[in-house]
N, C-alpha and C positions, 0 to 999 in steps of 0.2 A: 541745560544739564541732562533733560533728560534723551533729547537726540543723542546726546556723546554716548550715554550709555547704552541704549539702543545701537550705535553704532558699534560699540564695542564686542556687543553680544553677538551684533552680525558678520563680524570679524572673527571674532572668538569660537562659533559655532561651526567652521569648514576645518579651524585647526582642531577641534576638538571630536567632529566626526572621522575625522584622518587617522586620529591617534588612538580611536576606539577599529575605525576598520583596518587599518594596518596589522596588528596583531591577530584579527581574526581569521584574516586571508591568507596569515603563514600560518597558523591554525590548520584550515582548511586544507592548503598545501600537503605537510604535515601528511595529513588523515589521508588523503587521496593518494600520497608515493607509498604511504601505509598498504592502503588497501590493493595497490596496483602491485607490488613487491611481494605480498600474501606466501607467493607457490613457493617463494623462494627464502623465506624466511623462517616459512612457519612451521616447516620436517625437524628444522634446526633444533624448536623446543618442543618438538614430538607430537605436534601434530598432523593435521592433513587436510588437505587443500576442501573435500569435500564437509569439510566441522566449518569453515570460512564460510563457502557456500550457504549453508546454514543456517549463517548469523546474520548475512546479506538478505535472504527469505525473510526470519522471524522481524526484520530491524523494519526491511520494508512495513512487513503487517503492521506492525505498532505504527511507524508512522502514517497512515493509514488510519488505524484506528484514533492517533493523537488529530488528527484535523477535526473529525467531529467531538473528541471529549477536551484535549486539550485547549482548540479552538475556539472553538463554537460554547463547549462548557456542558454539552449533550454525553449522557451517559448510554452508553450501549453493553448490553450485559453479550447480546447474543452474534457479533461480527463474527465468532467463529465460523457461522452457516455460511457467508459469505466467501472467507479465506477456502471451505469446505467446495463448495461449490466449484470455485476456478479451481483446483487442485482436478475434483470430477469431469468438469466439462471439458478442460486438455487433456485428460487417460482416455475418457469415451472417444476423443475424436481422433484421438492415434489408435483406438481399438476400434474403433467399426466406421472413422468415417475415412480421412487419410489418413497418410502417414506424412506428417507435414507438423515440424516445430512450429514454426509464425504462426500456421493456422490454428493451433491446440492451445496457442496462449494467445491468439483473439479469440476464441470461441470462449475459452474458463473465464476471461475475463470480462467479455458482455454478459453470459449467462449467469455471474456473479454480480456481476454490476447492476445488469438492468431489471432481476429478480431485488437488489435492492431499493433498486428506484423505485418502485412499483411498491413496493411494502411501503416506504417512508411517505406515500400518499396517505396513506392509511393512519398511521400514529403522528405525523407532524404535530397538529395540537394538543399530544400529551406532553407532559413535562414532568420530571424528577423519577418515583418510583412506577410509578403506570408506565411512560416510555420504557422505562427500563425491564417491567415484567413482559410488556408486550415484547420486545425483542429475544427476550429467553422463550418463551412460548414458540416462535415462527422458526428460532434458530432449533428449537428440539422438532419440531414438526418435520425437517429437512433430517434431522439427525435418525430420526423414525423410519423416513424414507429411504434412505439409503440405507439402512438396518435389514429393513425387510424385502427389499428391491432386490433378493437373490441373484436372480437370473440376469438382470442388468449392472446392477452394481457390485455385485460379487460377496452382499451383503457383508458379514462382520468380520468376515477374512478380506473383506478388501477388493479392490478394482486392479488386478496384475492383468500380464499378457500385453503390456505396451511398452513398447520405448520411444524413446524423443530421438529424432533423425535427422540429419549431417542438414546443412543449412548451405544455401546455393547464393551464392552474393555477382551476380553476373558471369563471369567466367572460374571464379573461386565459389572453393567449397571451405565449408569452415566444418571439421568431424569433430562434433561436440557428443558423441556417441558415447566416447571410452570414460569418460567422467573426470577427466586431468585439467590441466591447464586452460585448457578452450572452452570449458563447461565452465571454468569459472569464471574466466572475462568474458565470457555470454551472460552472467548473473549479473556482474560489475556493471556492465555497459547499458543491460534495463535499469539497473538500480540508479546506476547515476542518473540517468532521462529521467526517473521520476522521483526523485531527488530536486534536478535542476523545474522539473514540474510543480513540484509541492510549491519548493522556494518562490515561484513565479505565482502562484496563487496565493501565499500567504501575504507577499508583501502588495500584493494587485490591491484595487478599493474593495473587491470582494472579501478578500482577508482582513481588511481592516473592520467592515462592516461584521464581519461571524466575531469578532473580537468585542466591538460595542456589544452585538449582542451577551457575550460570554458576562462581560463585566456590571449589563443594566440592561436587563429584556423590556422594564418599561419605557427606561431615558430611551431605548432604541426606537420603538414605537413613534415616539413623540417627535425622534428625528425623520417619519417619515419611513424609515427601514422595514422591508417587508419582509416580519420578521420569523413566518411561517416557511417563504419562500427560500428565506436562507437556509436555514435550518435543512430545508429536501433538498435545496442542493451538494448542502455540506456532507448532509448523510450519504446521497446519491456518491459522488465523489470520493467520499470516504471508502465505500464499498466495492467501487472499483479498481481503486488502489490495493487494496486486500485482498479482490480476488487474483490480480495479477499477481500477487504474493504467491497464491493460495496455486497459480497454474505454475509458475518455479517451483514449489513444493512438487509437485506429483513430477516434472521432468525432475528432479532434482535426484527422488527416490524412485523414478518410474513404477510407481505404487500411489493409489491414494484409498484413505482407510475413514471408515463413519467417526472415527474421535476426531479427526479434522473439524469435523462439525460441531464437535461437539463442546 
């Protein structure tokens, strides 16, 4: 009797993943001719293509931020310094290094990232409110900096004097310049890569393990889970994601401002 029902259940469980993922994947469908149809839909109810833009940026951040608080169950008060960061490190490097999009959202987003990496050394074994005050503390320290960084950062008025420039794909050029249609499936097209990246971390044994811990940091311990290690990688990760948010923000507005940090 009880093989039948076991049998049953293993029978029962592929029709019953089927009929939960079917709906989700027209779901998803759905969302994506959504987002891919935007320029063309969205003048209709009076808007405009770069408010989309926009939501693409902030949505990225958040999730971003949702890997370590979501996830993981780690509160971060201070990720703004991060998003802040990649936003800075692509204006600086279309203002004094090249003039080169790729290169201005790899640079904002390792000097975001790997300034987070580097911190999360540091607070890994705090937990609840101390994590969370340390992270306001490092994120105003940056926010200070670029406050008072005048002559580099352009202080409280801002980092201007840059734009984001036309993209060379082999023999094609893609002119994401004018801020239209091409600037916005420029936004789409990282968003989805790290989108389809999250998803690929989340359902990885890495995701499952930031989950155990989110749900039982001792049970997790006692599985053996190094549960320090997750923790800096999740934050590390988290912070990279944000700032890549944070380097589409500054091409977005080709400006980036100290409340980004803040």
């Amino acid at each position: 009797m009880t093989s039948n029902v076991a049998e049953d259940v293993a029978v029962a469980s592929p029709r019953r993943a089927e009929q939960l993922t079917i709906p989700r994947l027209a779901a998803l469908l759905v969302i994506w001719v959504l987002l891919i149809a935007v320029p063309y839909w969205l003048p209709l109810l009076g808007g405009y293509t770069a408010l989309a833009g926009r939501v693409l940026v902030f949505g990225l951040a958040a999730m971003g931020l949702n890997l370590l608080l979501g996830f993981t169950g780690v509160l971060s008060f201070g990720h703004a310094a991060y998003f802040g960061l990649g936003a800075y490190g692509a204006g600086l490097t279309l203002r004094y290094l090249a003039h080169s999009t790729p290169l201005a959202v790899l640079n904002g987003t390792l000097l975001g990232g790997l300034v987070g990496t580097l911190f999360g050394l540091l607070i890994v074994r705090r937990r609840g409110v101390y994590f969370a005050m340390c992270t306001i503390a490092f994120g105003q320290l940056w926010y200070y900096l670029a406050y008072s960084w005048n002559d580099f950062t352009g202080g409280f008025d801002g980092l201007r004097d840059f734009q984001r420039a036309p993209i060379s794909v082999g023999p094609w050029t893609i002119d994401i310049t004018a801020g239209g249609n091409e600037f916005y499936f420029f936004l789409l097209a990282i968003f989805g890569a790290a989108v389809a990246l999250l998803g690929l971390l989340i359902r990885s044994p890495f995701g499952h393990t930031l989950r155990a811990i989110r749900e039982n940091e001792r049970r997790a311990r006692f599985l053996a889970i190094p549960v320090e290690r997750q923790i800096w990688l999740s934050f590390s990760l988290s912070c990279f994601f944000t700032a890549l948010a944070g380097t589409l923000y500054a091409l977005l507005n080709n400006f980036a401002d100290p409340l980004a940090l803040h």
